[in-house]
N, C-alpha and C positions, 0 to 999 in steps of 0.2 A: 707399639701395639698396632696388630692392622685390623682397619675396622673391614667388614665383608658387607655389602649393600646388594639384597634381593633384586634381579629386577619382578617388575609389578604386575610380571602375568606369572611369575613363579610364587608369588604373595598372595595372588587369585586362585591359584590352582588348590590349593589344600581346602579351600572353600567351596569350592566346585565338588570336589571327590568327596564332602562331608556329606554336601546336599545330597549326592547322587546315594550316597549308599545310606542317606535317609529313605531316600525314597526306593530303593530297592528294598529296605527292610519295612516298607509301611507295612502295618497288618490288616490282613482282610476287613474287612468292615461288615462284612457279616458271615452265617458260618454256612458255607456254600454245600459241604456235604451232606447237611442239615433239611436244606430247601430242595436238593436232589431226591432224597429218602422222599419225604411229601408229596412231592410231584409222582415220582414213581408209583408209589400208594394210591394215588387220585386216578394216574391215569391207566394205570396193571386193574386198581375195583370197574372203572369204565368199561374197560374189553371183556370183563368178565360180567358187568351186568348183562350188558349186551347180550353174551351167549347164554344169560339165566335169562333173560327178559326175551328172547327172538321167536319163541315160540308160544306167548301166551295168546297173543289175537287166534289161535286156534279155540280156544274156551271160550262160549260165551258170554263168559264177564267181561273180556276185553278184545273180542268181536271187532267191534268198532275204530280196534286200534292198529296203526302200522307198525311192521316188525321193528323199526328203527324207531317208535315214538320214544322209549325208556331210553339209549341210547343218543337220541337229541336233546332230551331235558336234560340229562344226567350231566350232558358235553355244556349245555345252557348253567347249570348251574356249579359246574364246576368252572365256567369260565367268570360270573358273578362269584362265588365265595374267592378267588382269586385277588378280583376287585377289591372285596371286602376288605381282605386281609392287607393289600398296599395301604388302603387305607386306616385302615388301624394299626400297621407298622410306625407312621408316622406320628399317632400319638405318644408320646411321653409318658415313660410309666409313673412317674409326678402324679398324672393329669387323671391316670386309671384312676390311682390310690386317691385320690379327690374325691371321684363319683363313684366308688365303688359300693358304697351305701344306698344313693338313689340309683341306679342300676339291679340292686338286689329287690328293693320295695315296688322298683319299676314293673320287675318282672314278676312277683308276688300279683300284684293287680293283674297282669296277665293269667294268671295261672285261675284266679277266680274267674276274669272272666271267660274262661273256656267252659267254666258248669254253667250257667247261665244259659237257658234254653233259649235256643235259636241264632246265640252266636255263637259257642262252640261247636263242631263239627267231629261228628260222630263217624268214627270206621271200628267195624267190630265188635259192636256192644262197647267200645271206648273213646271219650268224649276227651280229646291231647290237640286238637287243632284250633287254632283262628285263621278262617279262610279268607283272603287277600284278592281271589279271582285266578291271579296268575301264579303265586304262590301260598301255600299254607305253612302257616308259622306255628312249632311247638315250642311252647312256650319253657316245657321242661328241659330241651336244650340249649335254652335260653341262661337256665336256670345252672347248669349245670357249670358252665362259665363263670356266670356272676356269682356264684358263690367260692368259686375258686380263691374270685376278687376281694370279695365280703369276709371272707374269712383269714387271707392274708393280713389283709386290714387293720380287722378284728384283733390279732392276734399283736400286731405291732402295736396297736393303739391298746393293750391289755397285758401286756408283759410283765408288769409287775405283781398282778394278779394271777396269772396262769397258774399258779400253785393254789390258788384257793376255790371253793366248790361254787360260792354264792357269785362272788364278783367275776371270778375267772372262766367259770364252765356254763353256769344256767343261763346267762342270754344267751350264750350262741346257741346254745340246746334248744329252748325258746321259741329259736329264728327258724332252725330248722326244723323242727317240732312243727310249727306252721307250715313250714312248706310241706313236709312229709302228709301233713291232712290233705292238704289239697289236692297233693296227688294220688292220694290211696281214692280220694270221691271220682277219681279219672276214670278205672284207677292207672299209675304205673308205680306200681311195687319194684319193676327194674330199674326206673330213674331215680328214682326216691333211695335204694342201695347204690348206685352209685354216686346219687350227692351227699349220700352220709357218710360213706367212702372217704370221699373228698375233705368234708369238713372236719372227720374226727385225726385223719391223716395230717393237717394242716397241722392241728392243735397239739397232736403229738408232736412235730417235728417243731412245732414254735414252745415246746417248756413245758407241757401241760403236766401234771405228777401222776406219776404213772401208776401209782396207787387207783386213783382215780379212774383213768384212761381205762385201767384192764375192770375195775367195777362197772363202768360205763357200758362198756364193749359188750359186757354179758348179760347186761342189761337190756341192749339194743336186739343182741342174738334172742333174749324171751321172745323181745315184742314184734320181732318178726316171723316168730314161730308159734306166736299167739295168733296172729292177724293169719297165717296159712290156718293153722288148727278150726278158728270163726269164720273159714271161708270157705265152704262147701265143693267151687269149684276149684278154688285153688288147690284143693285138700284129694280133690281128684287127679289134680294133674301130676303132684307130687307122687301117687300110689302108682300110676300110669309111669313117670319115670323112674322108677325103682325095678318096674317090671313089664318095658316097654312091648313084651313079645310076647304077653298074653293077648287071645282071643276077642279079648272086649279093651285092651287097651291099642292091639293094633289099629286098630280100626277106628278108635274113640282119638284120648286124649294121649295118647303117643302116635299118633300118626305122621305130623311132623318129624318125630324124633327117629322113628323106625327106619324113616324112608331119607333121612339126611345119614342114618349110621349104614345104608346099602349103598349110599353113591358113595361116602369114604371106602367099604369092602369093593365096591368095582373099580376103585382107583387104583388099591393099590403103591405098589411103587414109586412110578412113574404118569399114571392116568389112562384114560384110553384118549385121551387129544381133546387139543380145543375143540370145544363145539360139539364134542362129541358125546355128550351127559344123555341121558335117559332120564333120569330123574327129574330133568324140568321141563321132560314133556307132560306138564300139568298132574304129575306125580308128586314133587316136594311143593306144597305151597309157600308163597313168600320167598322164594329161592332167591329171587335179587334183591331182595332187603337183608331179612335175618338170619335167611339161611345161605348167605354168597358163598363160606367156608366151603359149605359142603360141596355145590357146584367148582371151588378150584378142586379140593380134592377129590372128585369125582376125573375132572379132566385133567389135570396137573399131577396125579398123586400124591406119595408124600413127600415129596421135591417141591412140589406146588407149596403146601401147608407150611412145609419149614418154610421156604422162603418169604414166605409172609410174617411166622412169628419171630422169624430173627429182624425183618425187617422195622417189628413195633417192639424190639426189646432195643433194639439201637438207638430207635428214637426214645424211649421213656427214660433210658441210660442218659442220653443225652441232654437231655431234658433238667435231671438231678446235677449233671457236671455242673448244669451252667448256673443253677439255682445253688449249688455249694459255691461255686463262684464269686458271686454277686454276695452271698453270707459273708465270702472273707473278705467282701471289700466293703463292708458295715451297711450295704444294700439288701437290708434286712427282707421287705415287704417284696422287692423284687425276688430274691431267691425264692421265697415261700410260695409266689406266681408263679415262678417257674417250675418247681417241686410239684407245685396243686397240680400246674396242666401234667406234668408226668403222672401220677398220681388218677385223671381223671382219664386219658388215653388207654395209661394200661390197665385200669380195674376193667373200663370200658370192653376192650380187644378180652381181656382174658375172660369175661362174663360170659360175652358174643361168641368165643372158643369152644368155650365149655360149655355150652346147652347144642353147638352143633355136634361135638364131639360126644354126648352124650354124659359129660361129667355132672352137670348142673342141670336141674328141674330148668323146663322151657322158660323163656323169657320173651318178652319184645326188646331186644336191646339189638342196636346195629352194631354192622364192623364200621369204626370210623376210617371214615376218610374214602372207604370201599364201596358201601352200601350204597345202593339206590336211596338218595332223598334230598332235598333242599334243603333243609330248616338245618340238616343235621352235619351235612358238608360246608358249611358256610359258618356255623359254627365250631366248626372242629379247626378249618382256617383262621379263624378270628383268634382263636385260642392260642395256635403256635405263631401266629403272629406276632403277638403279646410275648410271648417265649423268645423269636427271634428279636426283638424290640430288646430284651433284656440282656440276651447277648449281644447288641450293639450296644448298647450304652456301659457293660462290662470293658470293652475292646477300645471307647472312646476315653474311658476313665484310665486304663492301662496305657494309654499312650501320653496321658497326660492331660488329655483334652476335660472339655465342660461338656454335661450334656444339653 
């Protein structure tokens, strides 16, 4: 017999080529198409507040202000909720699921103290702010998050119970039941649907019986149509959008709506060009907060418009992947956080759609991620943050790793 003897750099070499095409096949570490979309959305709403906000120091309400002020805050706070969001990347969704409970009560106390005269701050006849000096913080999108969390939580730490009314469904009813008061004394009737959105959504997707769920459901549809029916202005605004091109509603409580559904008819197509709206020559008000929609499609067309809703169906799609994901890898509470923020993005965007487009009675609700605001881009980061957070620890765990 002949024996054959390696030499010891051809003994090396299969261990080299192992390594190497380990590390060729490493997987991404986070999901890059993901944080693209985001960015793009933050900084596509920027350019377009811009050309909503550039002509308002002609009014004088904002007199006082430079064409570029909206524009530098909006650059200022999208470069902090950026921050933010690094920063909450590196928490451990362990660590959420921890304090998700004091996080929801945290912001409870907030939300009272915005009624409390002399520290909540009023715009509008509506009292949604704690003023900071350099920032103002709403507390309800505060709220919007931490219930994502609260109710993820909830739902893990209740599983066994979710088929039943007493132990399964009334606290968390309860919880939100409270929060829903505090906001209708603001009021916002728009946050308060979409953090009911959120919650009853979670609860479905974590087992709730669906018996229940759809009694629930129609339940919630009364007592929001109870609360329009008992609210005299609300009750106007509703008549106003059903027949926004009457004489007394043009003018009144469609006025917003009339003059956001003429910049979509001058858009058209393709748009008449950046920059180039009419309607925010202090015609549409709000145009760089709740009505930005209608300034792209005024300027963009309907090239503009699709490109934006494909843009946040991509990301709410994405959203779901990653949160099925994390489900099949027995990452129960993480998926359901990932699910909520889909969940709370796209009710969010489709709400914000539909009252520019004219589908839905007016709301105050922003386009996230787009809109002119602090409180509300800094949470909408924090949020997918927590989302990308989820897909890395899905991608750590797939590789074999610990998180």
């Amino acid at each position: 017999m002949i024996k054959l003897t390696l030499p010891s750099f051809a003994a090396a070499a299969p261990a080299k080529s192992l390594a190497g095409i380990a590390q060729r096949s490493k997987m991404m570490e986070y999901d890059q198409p993901l944080v693209w979309v985001i960015l793009i959305l933050m900084l596509f709403g920027m350019v377009m507040v811009y050309s909503a906000s550039i002509s308002l120091p002609d009014s004088p309400k904002f007199a006082n202000y430079k064409n570029a002020y909206f524009l530098q805050r909006q650059g200022l706070f999208i470069g902090v909720s950026i921050l933010a969001g690094l920063l909450a990347f590196r928490v451990r969704i362990e660590t959420w699921q921890r304090i998700a409970p004091y996080l929801f009560v945290g912001t409870l106390v907030l939300l009272a103290l915005v009624l409390i005269p002399g520290v909540g701050k009023g715009v509008n006849g509506a009292k949604r702010w704690l003023s900071f000096k350099v920032l103002n913080l709403q507390p309800s999108e505060l709220m919007k998050l931490f219930v994502v969390l609260y109710a993820a939580d909830y739902t893990v730490r209740k599983q066994q119970f979710m088929h039943q009314l007493t132990k399964g469904f009334l606290p968390m009813a309860l919880a939100v039941g409270c929060v829903g008061l505090l906001l209708l004394l603001e009021p916002d009737l728009g946050a308060f649907g979409v953090i009911v959105c959120i919650a009853m959504g979670i609860l479905f997707l974590g087992g709730i019986n669906g018996i229940w769920f759809g009694g629930i459901g129609a339940t919630l549809v009364g007592i929001f149509s109870l609360v329009i029916v008992l609210s005299p202005w609300r009750r106007e605004r509703i008549f106003a959008y059903l027949n926004p091109w009457a004489d007394e509603n043009t003018l009144g409580k469609a006025y917003q709506l009339s003059h956001s559904l003429i910049a979509f008819g001058r858009g058209e197509l393709f748009g008449v060009g950046l920059g180039g709206s009419v309607e925010k020559l202090n015609y549409l008000p709000e145009a760089h907060t709740d009505f930005l929609l209608a300034v792209i499609g005024e300027e963009l067309g309907f090239v503009g418009v699709l490109a934006v809703v494909l843009l946040f169906y991509w990301l709410v799609k994405r959203a779901f992947d990653i949160g099925r994901q994390a489900i099949a890898m027995d990452m129960t509470f993480a998926g359901l956080v990932a699910k909520g923020v889909g969940i709370w993005i796209g009710v969010q965007a489709f709400i914000n759609m539909g009252v520019n487009l004219g589908l839905l009675p007016t709301k105050g609700l922003t386009l996230p991620l787009m809109s002119y605001g602090g409180s509300g881009v800094m949470i909408n980061c924090i949020g997918l943050a927590i989302l990308l957070r989820v897909d890395y620890e899905n991608r750590v765990l797939m590789r074999g790793g610990r998180v």
